[in-house]
C-alpha positions as CSV (number, residue, x, y, z in Angstrom):
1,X,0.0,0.0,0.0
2,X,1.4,3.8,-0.8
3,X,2.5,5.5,2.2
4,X,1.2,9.0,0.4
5,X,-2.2,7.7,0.8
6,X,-2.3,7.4,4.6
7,X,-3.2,9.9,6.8
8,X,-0.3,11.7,9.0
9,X,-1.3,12.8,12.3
10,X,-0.6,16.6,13.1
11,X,2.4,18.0,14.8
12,X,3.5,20.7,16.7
13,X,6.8,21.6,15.6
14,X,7.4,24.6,17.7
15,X,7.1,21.9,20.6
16,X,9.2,19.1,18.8
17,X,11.3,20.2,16.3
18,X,11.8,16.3,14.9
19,X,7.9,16.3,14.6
20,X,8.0,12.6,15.8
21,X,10.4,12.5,19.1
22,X,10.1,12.4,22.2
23,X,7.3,12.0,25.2
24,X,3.8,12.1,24.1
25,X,1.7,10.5,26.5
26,X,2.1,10.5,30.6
27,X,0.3,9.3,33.2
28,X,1.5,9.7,36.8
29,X,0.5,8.4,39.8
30,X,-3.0,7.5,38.3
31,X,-5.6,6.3,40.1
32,X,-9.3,4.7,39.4
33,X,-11.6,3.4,41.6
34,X,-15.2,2.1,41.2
35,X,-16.8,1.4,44.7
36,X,-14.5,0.0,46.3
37,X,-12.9,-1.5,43.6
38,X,-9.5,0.1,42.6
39,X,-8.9,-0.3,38.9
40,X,-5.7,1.5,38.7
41,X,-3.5,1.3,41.3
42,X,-1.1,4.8,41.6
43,X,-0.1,4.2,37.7
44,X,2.7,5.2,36.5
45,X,2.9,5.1,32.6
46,X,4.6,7.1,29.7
47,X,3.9,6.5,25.6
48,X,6.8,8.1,23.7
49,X,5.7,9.6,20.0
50,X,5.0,7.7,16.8
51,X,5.6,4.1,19.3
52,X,3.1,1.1,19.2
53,X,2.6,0.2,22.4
54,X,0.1,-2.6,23.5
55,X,-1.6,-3.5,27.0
56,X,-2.1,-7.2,27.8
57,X,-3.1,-8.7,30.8
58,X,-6.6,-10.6,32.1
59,X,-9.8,-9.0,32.1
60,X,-10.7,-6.5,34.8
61,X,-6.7,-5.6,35.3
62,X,-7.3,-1.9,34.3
63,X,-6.0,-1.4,30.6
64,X,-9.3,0.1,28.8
65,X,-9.6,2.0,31.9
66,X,-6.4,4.0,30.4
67,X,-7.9,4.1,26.7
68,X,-11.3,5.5,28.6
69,X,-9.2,8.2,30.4
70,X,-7.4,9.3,27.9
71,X,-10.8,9.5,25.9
72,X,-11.9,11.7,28.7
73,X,-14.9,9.2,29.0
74,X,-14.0,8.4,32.7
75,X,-11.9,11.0,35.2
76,X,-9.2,9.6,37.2
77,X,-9.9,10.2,40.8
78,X,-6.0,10.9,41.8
79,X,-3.1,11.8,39.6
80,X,-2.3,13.4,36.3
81,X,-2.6,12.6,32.8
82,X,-0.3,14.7,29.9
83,X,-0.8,14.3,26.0
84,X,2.1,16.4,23.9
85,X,3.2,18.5,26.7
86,X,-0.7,19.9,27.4
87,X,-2.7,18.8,30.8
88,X,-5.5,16.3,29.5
89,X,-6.6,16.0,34.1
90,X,-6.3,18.0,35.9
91,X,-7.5,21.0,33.3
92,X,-10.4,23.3,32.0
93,X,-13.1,22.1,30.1
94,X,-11.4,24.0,27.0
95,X,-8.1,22.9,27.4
96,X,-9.7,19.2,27.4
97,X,-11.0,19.7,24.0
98,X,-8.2,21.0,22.2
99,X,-6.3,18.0,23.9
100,X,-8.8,15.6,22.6
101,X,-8.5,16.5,19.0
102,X,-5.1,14.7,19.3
103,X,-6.6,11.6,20.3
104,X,-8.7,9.1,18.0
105,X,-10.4,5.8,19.1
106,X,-11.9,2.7,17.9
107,X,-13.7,0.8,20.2
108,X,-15.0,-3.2,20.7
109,X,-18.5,-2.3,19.2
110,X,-18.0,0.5,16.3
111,X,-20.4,2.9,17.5
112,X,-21.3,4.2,14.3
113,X,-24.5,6.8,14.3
114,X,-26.8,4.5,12.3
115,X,-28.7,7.3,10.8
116,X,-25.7,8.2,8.6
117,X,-24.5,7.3,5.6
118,X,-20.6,5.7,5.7
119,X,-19.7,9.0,4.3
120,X,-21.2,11.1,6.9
121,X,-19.9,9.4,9.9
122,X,-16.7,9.9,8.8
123,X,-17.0,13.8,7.9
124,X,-19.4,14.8,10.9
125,X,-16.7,15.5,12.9
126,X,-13.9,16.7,11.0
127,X,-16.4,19.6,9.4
128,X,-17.9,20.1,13.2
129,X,-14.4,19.8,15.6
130,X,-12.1,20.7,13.1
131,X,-13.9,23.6,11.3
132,X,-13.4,21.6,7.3
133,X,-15.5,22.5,4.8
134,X,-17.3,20.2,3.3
135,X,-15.5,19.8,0.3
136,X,-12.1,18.9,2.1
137,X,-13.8,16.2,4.7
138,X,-15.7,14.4,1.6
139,X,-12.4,14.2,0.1
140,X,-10.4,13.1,3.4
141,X,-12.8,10.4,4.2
142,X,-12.9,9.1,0.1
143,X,-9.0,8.5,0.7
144,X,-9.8,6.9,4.1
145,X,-12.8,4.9,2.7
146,X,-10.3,3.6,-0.5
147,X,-7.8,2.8,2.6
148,X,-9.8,0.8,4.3
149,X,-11.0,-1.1,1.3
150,X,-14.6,0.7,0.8
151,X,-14.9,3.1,-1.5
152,X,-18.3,1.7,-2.6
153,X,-19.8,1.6,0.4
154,X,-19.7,5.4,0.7
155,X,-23.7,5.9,0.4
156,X,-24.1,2.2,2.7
157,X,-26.2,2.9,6.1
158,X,-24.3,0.7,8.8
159,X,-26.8,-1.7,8.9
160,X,-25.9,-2.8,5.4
161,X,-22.5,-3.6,6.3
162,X,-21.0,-6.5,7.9
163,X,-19.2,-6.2,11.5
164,X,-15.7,-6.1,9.7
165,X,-17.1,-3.7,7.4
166,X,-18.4,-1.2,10.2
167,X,-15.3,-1.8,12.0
168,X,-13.0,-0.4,9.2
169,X,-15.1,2.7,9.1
170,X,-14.9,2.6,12.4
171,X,-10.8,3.2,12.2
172,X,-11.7,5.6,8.9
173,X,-13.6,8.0,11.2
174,X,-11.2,8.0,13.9
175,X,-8.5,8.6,11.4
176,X,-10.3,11.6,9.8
177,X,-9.4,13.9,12.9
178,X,-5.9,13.4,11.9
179,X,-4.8,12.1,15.3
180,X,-1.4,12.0,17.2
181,X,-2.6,9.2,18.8
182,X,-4.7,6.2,18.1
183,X,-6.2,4.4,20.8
184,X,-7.7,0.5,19.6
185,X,-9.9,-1.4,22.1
186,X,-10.1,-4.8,22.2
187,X,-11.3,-3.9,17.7
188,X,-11.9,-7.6,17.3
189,X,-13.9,-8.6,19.7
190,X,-17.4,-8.5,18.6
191,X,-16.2,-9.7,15.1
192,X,-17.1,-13.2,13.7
193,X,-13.8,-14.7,13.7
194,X,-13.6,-15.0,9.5
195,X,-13.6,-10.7,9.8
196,X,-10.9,-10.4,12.4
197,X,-8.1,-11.1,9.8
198,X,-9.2,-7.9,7.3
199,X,-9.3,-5.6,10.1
200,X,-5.9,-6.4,11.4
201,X,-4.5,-6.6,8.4
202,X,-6.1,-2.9,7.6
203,X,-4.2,-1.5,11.3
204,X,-0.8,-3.6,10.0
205,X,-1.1,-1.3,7.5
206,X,-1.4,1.6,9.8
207,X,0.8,1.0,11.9
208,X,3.5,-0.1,9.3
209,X,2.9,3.4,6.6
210,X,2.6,5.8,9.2
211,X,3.6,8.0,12.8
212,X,1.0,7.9,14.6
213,X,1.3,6.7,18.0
214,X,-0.6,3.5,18.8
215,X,-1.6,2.6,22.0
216,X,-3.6,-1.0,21.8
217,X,-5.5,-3.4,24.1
218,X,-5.9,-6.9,22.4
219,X,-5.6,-10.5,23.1
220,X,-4.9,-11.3,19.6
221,X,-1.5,-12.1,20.4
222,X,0.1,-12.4,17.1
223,X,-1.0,-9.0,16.1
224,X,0.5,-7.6,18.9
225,X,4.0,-9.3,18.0
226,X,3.7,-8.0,15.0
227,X,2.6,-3.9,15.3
228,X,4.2,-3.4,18.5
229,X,7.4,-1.6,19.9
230,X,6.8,-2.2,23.6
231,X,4.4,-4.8,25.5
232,X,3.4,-4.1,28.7
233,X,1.5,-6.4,31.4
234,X,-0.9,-5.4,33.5
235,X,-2.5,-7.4,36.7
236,X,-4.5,-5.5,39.5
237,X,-4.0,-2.0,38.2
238,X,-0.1,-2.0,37.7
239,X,2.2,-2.7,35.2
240,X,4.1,-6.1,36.5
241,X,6.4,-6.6,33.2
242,X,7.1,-4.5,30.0
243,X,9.3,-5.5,27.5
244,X,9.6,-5.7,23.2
245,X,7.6,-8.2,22.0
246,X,10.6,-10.9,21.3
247,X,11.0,-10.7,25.2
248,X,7.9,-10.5,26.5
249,X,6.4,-13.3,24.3
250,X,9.6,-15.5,24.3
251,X,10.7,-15.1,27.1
252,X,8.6,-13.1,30.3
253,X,10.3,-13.0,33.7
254,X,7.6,-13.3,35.8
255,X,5.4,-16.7,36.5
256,X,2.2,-14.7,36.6
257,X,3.2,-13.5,32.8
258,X,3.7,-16.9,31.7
259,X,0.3,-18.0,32.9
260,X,-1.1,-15.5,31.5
261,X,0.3,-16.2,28.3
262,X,0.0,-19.5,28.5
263,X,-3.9,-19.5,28.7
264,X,-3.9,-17.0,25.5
265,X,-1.8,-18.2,22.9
């Protein structure tokens, strides 16, 4: 696939001269609790620019809580969170916007507006957040649609599509806003398993043609050999290992890493 037909995220090159080094995402001392449950656990956690970095670990051990924080979709209740040098928590309801234009999403079940056409879910919110004309998003979201292997399907309600079809227009609308980060939860989930490959294939792609900076939860293991720079396991709220995938996959230091591994792959 042509690298000049994938979307590059914005920069800030008053901030980063390289436009792709450096620290783009921090978290410190993060903390979530539900009731009396405490999700994360005083975290810890850095993302540097334009790396792939993917969250493992068993269910309930706290990594979409991140994705949903740095989505702004939850507040932690202690600690701060940092995207490209700019206060995401504590800050003002403004600054929190113009921080959230850095960040994309794709979640588990597409949450495309199924009133829309393909076409419009993709260019709502690049003509209503960004401020593009018409004329520019239509075209933006064309190139995204021919990226993601749909250009046909640009006049297609969702519920004419199949779930690997939704969920690639899913990753074409979050890759409209032109993000610096890319946040992928759990994409494959609710797929039939014949549709996982297509989508992966589609964010190998991504990930292979392009900075942006990817920060995944999956338990499709071999995926996450294969896009990531850094793999890091989570279990009660904390990070217990991090490593490159070779390591981490091959050969995990810890027992409860194994086990978890071993019950996955």
């Amino acid at each position: 696939m042509p690298t000049d037909t994938l979307p590059q995220p914005e920069t800030n090159p008053e901030k980063d001269p390289a436009g792709s080094a450096g620290e783009l995402i921090r978290l410190e001392q993060v903390t979530k609790r539900f009731g009396n449950n405490t999700v994360l656990d005083h975290l810890d956690f850095s993302v540097d620019a334009g790396k792939h970095v993917t969250l493992i670990g068993p269910s309930g051990s706290g990594k979409t809580t991140i994705l949903r924080l740095l989505m702004t979709l939850l507040k932690p209740d202690e600690g701060t969170i940092t995207v490209d040098g700019q206060q995401l928590f504590p800050a003002s309801d403004k600054q929190v916007r113009e921080v959230r234009k850095k960040i994309g999403m794709v979640f588990q079940q597409f949450n495309l507006f199924p009133n829309m056409t393909v076409l419009r879910n993709i260019t709502e919110a690049p003509v209503t957040v960004l401020g593009l004309s018409k004329d520019e998003a239509v075209e933006r979201a064309k190139g995204l649609l021919d990226l993601v292997g749909l250009a046909d399907k640009c006049d297609a309600h969702p519920a004419q599509l199949s779930g690997g079809q939704q969920q690639r227009v899913a990753i074409a609308r979050a890759l409209a806003m032109r993000p610096q980060v890319l946040l992928l939860d759990e994409v494959t989930s609710a797929l039939d398993p014949e549709l996982v490959a297509g989508v992966l294939d589609v964010l190998r792609d991504i990930a292979r043609s392009t900075d942006i900076t990817m920060l995944c939860v999956t338990h499709e293991m071999n995926f996450a050999r294969d896009i990531s720079d850094q793999v890091l396991m989570f279990d009660h709220g904390r990070i217990i290992e991090s490593g490159t995938p070779e390591k981490i996959f091959s050969d995990p230091e810890l027992d409860r890493t194994r086990e978890f591994l071993s019950a996955v792959l």
